[in-house]
N, C-alpha and C positions, 0 to 999 in steps of 0.2 A: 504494500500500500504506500510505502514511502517513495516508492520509484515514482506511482503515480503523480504524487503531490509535488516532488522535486522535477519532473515532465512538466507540472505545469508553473512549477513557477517562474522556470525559464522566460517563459516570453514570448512572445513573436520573434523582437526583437535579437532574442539570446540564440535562439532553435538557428535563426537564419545567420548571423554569425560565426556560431560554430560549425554551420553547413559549410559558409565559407572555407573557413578555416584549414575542416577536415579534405574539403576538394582539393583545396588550392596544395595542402602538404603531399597529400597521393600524386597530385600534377609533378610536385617539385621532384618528389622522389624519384619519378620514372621521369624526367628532363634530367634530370642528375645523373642517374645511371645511362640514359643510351648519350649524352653528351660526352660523361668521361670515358668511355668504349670506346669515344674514337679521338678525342683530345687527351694526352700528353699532359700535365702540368708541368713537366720537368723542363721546360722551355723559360718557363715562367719564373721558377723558381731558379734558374741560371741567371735569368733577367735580375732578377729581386737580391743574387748573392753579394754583390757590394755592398751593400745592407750591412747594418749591425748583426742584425737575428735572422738568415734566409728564414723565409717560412717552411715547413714542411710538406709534405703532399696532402695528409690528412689536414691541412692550413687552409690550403686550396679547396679540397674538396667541400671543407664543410662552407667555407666563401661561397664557391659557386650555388650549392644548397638552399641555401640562404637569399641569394639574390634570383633564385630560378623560385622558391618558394612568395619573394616577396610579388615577382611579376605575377606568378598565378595568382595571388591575395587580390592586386589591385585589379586584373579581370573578374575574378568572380564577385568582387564588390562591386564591382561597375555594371555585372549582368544582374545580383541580386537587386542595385538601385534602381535599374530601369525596371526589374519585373514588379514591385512593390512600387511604385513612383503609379499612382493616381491618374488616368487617363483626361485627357482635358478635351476629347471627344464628348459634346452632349448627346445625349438619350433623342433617338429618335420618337 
């Protein structure tokens, strides 16, 4: 019964969020994976080794992650605004 009531106290708002969330992170993970299968970071981190601290691969990896996750976030926010965003079409 507690599931129920914590189902609902989420929200509209909360439900479509975490829908967000959870899309956007399953996107990022498989843009993660078939990206690095074919990209190398070790270019990258040859690039980076004048650096004080080269970064590591796992450095890069979870970089790119991150920034593959943030693009899915800001599409799935942008598809969730427009399907929730109020028609300004009137009623025939």
């Amino acid at each position: 019964m507690s599931q129920v009531a914590n189902h609902e106290s989420l929200g509209t708002h909360g439900r479509i969020w975490l829908t967000v969330l959870w899309t956007s992170f399953l996107a990022a993970s498989g843009a993660t994976m078939v990206f690095f299968a074919f990209v190398d970071p070790r270019p990258a981190i040859e690039m980076l080794a004048p650096a004080a601290a080269p970064p590591s691969r796992t450095a890069l990896y979870s970089v790119g992650f991150f920034l593959f996750w943030m693009i899915a976030a800001l599409s799935a926010s942008l598809t969730a605004w427009l399907l929730s965003a109020p028609s300004r079409r009137s009623s025939p």
